[in-house]
C-alpha positions in Angstrom: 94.8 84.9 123.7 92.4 87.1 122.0 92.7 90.7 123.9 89.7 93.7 122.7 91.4 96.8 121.4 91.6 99.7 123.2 88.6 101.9 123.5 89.2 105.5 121.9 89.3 108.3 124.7 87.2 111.2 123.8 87.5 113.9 123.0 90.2 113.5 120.2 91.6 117.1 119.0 93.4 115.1 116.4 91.4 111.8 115.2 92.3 111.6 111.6 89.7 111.3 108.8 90.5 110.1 104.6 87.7 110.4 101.9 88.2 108.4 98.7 86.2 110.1 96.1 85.7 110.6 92.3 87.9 113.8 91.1 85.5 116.8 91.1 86.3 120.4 91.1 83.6 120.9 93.8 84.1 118.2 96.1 86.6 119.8 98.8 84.0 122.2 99.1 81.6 120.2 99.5 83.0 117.7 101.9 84.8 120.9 104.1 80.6 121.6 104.6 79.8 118.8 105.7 82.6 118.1 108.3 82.4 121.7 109.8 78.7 121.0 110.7 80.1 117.9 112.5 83.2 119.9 114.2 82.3 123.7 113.9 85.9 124.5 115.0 87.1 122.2 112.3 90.6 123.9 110.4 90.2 123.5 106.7 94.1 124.0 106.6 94.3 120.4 107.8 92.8 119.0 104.2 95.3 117.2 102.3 94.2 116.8 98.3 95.6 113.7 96.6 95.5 112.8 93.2 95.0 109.3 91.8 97.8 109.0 89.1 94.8 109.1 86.4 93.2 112.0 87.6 89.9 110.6 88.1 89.7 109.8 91.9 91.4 111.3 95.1 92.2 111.1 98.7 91.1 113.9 101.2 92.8 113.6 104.5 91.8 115.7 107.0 92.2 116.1 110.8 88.9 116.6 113.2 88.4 116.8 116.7 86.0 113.8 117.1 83.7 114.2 120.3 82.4 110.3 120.3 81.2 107.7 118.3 77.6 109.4 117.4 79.6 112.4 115.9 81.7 110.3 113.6 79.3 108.1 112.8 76.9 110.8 111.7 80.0 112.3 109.9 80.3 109.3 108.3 76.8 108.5 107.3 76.9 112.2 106.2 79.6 112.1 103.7 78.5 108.6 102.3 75.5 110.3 101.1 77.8 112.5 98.3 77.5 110.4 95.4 81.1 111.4 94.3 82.3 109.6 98.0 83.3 106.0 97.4 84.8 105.5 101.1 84.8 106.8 104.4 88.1 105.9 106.4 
């Protein structure tokens, strides 16, 4: 039996959020921008910088406190738009 998963109470003061990118000394700045105007109270001492082990991509993680679906889809759409971004999990 095929059961639907469980719908996502908001608000969630802790909904994680990962950007796969190209390796760019700018892009934490520029990705911090964009995700304060989707969570004003957003902490940028939640950002987590990993390095691929070439150097030339990297994995943001960050933690956000998602009001609802339109938020993070607009955060989403939002950071897709960076041409460095390769993925939005």
């Amino acid at each position: 039996q095929v059961t639907d998963a469980p719908k996502l109470e908001f608000p969630q003061p802790h909904y994680p959020i990962r950007v796969i990118a190209d390796h760019h000394e700018q892009l934490r700045d520029q990705v911090v921008e964009v995700v304060k105007r989707h969570d004003p109270e957003f902490s940028e001492e939640t950002v987590e910088l990993v390095h691929s082990r070439q150097g030339a991509y990297c994995s943001l993680r960050m933690v956000i406190c998602a009001t609802g679906e339109p938020q993070l889809q607009a955060l989403h759409n939002e950071l897709r738009l960076n041409p460095l971004v390769k993925m939005v999990l």
